[in-house]
matplotlib code that plots the C-alpha trace (Angstrom):
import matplotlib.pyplot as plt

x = [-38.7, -38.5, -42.3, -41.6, -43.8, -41.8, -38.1, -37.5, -38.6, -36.4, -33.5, -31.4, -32.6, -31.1, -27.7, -27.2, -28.0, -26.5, -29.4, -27.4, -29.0, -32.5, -35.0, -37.8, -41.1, -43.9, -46.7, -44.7, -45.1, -43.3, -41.4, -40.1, -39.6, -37.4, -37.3, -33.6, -32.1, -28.5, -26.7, -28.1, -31.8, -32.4, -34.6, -36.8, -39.7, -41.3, -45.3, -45.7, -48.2, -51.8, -54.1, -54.2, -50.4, -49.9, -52.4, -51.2, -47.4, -47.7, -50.1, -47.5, -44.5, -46.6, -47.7, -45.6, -42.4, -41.0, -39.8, -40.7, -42.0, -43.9, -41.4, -40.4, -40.9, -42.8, -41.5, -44.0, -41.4, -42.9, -43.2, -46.8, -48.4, -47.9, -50.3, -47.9, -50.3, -48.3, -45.5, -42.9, -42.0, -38.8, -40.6, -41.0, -44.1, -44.8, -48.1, -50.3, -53.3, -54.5, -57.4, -59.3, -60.0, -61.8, -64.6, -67.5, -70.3, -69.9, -71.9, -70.5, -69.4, -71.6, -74.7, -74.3, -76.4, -76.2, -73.9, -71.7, -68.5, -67.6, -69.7, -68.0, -69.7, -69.9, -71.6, -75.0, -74.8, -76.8, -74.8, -70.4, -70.8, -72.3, -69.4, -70.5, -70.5, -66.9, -68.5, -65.9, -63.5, -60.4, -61.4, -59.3, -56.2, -54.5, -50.7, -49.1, -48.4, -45.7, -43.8, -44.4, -43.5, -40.1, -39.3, -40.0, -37.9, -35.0, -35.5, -36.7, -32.9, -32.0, -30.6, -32.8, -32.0, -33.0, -32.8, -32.7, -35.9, -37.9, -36.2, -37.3, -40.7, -40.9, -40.2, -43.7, -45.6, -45.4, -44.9, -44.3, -44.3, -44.4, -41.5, -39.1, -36.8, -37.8, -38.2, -39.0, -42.8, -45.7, -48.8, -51.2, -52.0, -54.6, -55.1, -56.2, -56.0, -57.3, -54.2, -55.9, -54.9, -56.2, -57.4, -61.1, -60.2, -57.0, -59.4, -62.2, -59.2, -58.3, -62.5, -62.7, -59.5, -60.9, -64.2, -63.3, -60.9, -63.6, -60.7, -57.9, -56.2, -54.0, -54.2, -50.9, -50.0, -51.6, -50.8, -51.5, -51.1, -51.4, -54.6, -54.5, -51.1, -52.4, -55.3, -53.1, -50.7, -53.5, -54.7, -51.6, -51.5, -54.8, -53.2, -50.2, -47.8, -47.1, -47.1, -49.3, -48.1, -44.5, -45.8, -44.6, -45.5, -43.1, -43.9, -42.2, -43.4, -42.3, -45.1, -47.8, -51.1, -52.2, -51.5, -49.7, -50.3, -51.0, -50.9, -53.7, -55.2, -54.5, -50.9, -50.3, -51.4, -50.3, -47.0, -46.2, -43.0, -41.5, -41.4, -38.3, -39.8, -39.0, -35.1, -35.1, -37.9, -36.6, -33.5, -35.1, -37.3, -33.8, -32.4, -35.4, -35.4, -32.3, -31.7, -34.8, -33.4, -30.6, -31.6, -33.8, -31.2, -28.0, -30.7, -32.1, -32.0, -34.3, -36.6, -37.1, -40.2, -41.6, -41.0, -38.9, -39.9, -37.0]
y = [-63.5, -60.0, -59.1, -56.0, -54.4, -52.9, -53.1, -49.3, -50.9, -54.3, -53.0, -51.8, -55.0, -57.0, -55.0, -55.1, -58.1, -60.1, -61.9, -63.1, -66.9, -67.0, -69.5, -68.5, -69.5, -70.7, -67.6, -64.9, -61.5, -61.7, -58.3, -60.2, -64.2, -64.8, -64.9, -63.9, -65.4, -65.8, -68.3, -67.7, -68.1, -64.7, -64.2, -61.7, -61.7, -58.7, -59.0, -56.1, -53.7, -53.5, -56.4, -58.7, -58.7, -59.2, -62.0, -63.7, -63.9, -65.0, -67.9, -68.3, -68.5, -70.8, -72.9, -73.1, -72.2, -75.7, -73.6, -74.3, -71.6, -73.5, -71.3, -68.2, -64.4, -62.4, -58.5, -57.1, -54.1, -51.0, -47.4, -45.7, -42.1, -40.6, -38.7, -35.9, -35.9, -38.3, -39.1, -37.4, -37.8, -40.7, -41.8, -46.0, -47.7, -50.9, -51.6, -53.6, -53.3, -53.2, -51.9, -52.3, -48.9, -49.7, -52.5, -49.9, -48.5, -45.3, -42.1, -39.6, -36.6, -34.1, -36.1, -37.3, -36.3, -33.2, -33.6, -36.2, -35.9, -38.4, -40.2, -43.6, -45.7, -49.5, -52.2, -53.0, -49.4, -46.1, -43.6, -43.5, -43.5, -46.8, -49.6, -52.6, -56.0, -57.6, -60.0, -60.3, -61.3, -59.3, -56.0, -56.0, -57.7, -57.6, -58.3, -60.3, -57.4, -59.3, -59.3, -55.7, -54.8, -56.6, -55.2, -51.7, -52.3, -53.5, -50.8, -47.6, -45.9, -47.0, -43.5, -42.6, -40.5, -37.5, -35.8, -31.8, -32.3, -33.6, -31.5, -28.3, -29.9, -30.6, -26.8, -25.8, -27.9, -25.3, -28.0, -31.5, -34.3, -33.3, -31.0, -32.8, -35.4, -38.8, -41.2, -45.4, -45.5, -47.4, -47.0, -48.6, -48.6, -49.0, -50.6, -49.8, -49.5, -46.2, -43.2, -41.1, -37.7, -34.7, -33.8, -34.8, -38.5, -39.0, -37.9, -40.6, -43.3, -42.0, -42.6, -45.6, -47.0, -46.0, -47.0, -50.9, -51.7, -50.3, -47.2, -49.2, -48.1, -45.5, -44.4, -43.3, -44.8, -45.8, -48.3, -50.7, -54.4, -55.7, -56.4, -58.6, -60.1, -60.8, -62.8, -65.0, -65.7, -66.2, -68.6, -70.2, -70.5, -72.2, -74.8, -75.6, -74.1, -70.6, -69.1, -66.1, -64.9, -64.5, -61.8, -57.9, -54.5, -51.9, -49.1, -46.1, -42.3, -41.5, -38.8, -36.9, -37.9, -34.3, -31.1, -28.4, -24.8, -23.2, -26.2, -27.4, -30.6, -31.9, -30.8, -33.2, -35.8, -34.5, -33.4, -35.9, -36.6, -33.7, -34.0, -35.7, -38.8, -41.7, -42.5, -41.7, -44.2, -46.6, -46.8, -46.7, -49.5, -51.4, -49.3, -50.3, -53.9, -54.9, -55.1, -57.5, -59.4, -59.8, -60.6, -63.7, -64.8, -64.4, -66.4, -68.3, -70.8, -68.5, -67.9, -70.9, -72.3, -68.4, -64.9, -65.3, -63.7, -61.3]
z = [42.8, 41.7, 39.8, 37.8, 35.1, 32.7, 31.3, 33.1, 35.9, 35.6, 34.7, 38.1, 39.6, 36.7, 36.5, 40.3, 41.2, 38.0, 37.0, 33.8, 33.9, 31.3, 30.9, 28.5, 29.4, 27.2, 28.3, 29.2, 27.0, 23.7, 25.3, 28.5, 27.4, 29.8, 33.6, 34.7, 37.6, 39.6, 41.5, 44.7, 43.6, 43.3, 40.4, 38.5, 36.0, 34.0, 33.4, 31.1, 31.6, 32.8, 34.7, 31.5, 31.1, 34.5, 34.9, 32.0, 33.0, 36.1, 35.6, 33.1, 35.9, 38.0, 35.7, 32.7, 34.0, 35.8, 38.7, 42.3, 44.2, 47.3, 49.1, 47.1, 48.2, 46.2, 45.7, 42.9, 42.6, 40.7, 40.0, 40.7, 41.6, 44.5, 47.1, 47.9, 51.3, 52.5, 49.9, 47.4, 43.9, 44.5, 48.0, 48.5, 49.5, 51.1, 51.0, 53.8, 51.6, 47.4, 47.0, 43.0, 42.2, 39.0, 39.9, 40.5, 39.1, 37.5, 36.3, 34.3, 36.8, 34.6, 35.7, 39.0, 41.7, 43.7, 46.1, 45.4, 45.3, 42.4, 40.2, 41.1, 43.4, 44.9, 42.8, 43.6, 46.2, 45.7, 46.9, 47.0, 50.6, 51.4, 51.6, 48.7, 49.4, 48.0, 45.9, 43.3, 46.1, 44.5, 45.4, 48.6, 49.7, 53.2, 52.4, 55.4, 58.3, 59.7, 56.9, 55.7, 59.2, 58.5, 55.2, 56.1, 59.4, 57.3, 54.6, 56.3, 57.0, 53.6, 51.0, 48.6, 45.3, 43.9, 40.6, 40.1, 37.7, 41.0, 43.3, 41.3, 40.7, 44.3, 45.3, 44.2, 47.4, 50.0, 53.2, 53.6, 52.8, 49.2, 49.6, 50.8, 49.9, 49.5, 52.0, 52.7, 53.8, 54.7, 53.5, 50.6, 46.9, 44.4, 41.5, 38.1, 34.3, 34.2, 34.8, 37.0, 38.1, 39.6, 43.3, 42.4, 41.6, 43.7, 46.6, 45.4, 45.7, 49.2, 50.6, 48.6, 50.0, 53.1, 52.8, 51.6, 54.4, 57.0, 57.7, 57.6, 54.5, 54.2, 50.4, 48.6, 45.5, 42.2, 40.2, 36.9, 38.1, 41.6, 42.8, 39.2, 40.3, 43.3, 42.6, 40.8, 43.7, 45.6, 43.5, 43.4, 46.9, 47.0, 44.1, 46.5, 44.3, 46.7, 50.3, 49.9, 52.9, 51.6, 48.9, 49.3, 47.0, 47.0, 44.7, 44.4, 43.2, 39.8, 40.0, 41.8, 41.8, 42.2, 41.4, 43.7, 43.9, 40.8, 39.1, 36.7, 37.1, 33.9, 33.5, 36.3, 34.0, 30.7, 31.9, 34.3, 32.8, 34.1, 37.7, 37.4, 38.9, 37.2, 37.2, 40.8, 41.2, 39.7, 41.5, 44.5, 44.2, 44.0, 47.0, 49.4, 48.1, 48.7, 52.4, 52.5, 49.0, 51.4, 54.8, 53.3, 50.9, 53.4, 56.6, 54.1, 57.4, 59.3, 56.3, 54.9, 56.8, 56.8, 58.7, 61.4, 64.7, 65.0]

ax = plt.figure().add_subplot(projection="3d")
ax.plot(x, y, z, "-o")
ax.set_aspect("equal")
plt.show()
């Protein structure tokens, strides 16, 4: 099961793998009725945007849909930012971890104390430093290493495209890995319905990524939906209804999070549009996905009670 966001987002997966077969489902966003599938049992779905669409569509899949999916892969397959520390506009992502950037307290950045470096900090803390207690139980998930190790294995050599829009954009980071072409990598993402962008802020979700998974984390995209989407296939796991350790996130950088050299801040908000990032992106998600689409589908033998060993 292909989990995309938006149509932009759908649409290589839909055209390239033939996903011509519909079934609408009672729940589903009036935008995206339908979840698309083919004959090999290769399907997809598209949430629409933001944690409340994604939420509500797949509780929708799981529990409106008819389908069974005790046994179904998960690839939540979307576009995000991009630390250019360690990424590229067009790079892919799979993630080992999601961290929630948004549950936190928060004091406007004008009247924070001295000395802090953000005026976001843990629930029930008193200072961005000290870790909070993960009461809420979505503010972190661990995504099944030994099948990120797999998928990345599979995908890593895969050919990424380019455009001439991100190439040019990509010409004003002096080094790498911002400058140079894009590439299939592993590190993690965070969630939230806030765009962010700016060094201040995409440095806040590099600590707090860090500081949630005790180090762990290696922050580099940021994204709308999944620590939402995966609370519900969590949740579905717990009902019997999925394996939540057969769930992957592969996002791809349509954008930077943060400016390069003689670059404002804001403009690489405002303007994010043209770094050329988001075709490229988009085509890539479907690049990287496919050699694992294909390795389950084509050993479905192998797969079929979980990760094979080798």
């Amino acid at each position: 099961m292909i989990v995309n966001m938006f149509g932009g987002e759908a649409a290589p997966f839909i055209k390239a793998l033939r996903l011509t077969t519909g079934r609408k489902v009672p729940g589903l966003s009036p935008r995206y009725p339908e979840v698309l599938c083919d004959r090999d049992n290769i399907c997809q779905v598209t949430t629409d945007m933001g944690y409340s669409n994604a939420a509500a569509s797949l509780s929708a899949l799981f529990y409106a849909s008819g389908f069974d999916l005790r046994n179904t892969y998960f690839i939540i397959a979307g576009i995000a930012g991009i630390n250019p520390n360690l990424g590229t506009v067009g790079s892919t992502t799979w993630a080992d971890y999601a961290i929630d950037y948004s549950l936190a307290h928060e004091i406007d950045a004008r009247e924070m104390p001295a000395g802090w470096a953000s005026g976001y900090f843990g629930i029930d803390t008193d200072t961005p430093s000290r870790k909070p207690a993960l009461r809420y139980r979505t503010e972190v998930f661990q995504i099944n290493r030994q099948l990120v190790t797999r998928a990345f294995a599979l995908s890593k050599n895969v050919t990424l495209g380019d455009s001439e829009a991100a190439r040019t954009y990509r010409a004003g980071f002096a080094s790498g890995p911002a400058s140079r072409p894009p590439m299939v990598l592993r590190c993690d993402t965070v969630s939230t319905d806030t765009w962010f962008g700016g060094s201040a802020l995409a440095n806040r979700a590099q600590a707090w990524s860090s500081l949630l998974t005790d180090g762990k984390a290696s922050y580099c995209t940021a994204q709308q939906e999944d620590n939402s989407t995966l609370e519900v296939l969590r949740r579905a796991a717990a009902a019997g209804r999925a394996d939540f350790k057969r769930v992957l996130i592969l996002r791809a950088g349509s954008d930077v999070d943060r400016p390069h050299p003689g670059q404002t801040d804001s403009d690489v908000l405002l303007n994010y549009t043209t770094q050329g990032g988001f075709e490229p992106a988009a085509a890539n998600l479907l690049a990287t996905a496919r050699p694992v689409i294909q390795q389950i589908v084509g050993q479905w033998r192998h797969w079929k009670k979980g990760v094979p060993a080798r």
